[in-house]
C-alpha positions as MATLAB code, in Angstrom:
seq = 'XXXXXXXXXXXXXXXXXXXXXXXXXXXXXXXXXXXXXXXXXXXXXXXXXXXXXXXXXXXXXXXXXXXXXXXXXXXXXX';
ca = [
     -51.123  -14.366  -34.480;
     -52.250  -17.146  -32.235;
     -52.638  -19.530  -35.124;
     -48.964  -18.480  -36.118;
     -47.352  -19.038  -32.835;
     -49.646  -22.074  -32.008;
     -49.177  -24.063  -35.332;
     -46.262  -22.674  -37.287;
     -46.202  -25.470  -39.355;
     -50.047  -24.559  -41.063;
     -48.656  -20.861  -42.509;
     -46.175  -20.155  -44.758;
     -46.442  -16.906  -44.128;
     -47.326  -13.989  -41.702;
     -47.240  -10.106  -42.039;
     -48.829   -7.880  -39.407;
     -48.995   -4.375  -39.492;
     -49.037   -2.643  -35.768;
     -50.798   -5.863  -34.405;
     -50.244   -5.986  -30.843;
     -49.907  -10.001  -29.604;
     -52.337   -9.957  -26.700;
     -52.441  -13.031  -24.726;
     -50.411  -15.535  -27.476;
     -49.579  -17.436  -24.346;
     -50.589  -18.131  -21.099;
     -47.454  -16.657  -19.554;
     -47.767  -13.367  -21.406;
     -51.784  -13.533  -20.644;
     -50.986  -13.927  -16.961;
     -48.133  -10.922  -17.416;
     -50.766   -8.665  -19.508;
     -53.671   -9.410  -16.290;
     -51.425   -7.591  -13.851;
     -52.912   -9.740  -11.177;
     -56.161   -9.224  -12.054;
     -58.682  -12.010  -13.600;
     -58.575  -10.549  -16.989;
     -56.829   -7.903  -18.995;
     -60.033   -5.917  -19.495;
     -60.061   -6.187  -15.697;
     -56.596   -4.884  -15.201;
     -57.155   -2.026  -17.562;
     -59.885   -1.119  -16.071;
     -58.303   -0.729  -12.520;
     -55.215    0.510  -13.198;
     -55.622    2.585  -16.705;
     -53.547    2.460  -19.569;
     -50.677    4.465  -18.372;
     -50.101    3.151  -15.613;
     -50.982   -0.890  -16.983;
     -48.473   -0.029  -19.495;
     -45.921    1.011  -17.046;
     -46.336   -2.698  -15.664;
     -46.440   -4.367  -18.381;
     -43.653   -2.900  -20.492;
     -40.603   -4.865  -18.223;
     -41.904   -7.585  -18.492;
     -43.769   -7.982  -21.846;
     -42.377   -5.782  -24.277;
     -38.660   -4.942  -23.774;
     -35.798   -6.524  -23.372;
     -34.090   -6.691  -19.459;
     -31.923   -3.999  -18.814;
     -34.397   -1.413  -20.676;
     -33.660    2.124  -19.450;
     -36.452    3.318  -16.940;
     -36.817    6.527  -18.704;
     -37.489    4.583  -22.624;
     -40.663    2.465  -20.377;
     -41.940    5.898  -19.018;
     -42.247    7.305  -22.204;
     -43.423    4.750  -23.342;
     -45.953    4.447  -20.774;
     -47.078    7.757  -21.329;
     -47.828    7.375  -24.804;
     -50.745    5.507  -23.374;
     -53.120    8.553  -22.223;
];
């Protein structure tokens, strides 16, 4: 996935099946950390639940998202 979104030009071709693009940039890195020095970090700290919750606003869905649709969501994480 990095190699896709850092040098489109070298594939012809991508498919990915449930691949989730950790870190393809340094924004979404940064995002994904929580404030923490890494994402293992962050994880760690917070959980997955409640990381998710965090991240999902930001990283995954769209502005506007209904609250309730990133709480489930979140919850899916346990």
């Amino acid at each position: 996935m990095v190699l896709a979104a850092e040098h489109p030009q070298k594939l012809r071709t991508l498919s990915l099946v449930l691949a989730a693009p950790l870190t393809i940039s340094k924004s979404l890195g940064t995002a994904w950390n929580c404030g923490f020095g890494s994402l293992e970090e962050a994880l760690e700290k917070l959980g997955p639940v409640e990381w998710a919750r965090q991240t999902s606003a930001s990283t995954r869905f769209p502005p506007g998202t209904d609250p309730a649709l990133i709480e489930w969501y979140a919850a899916k994480m346990t």
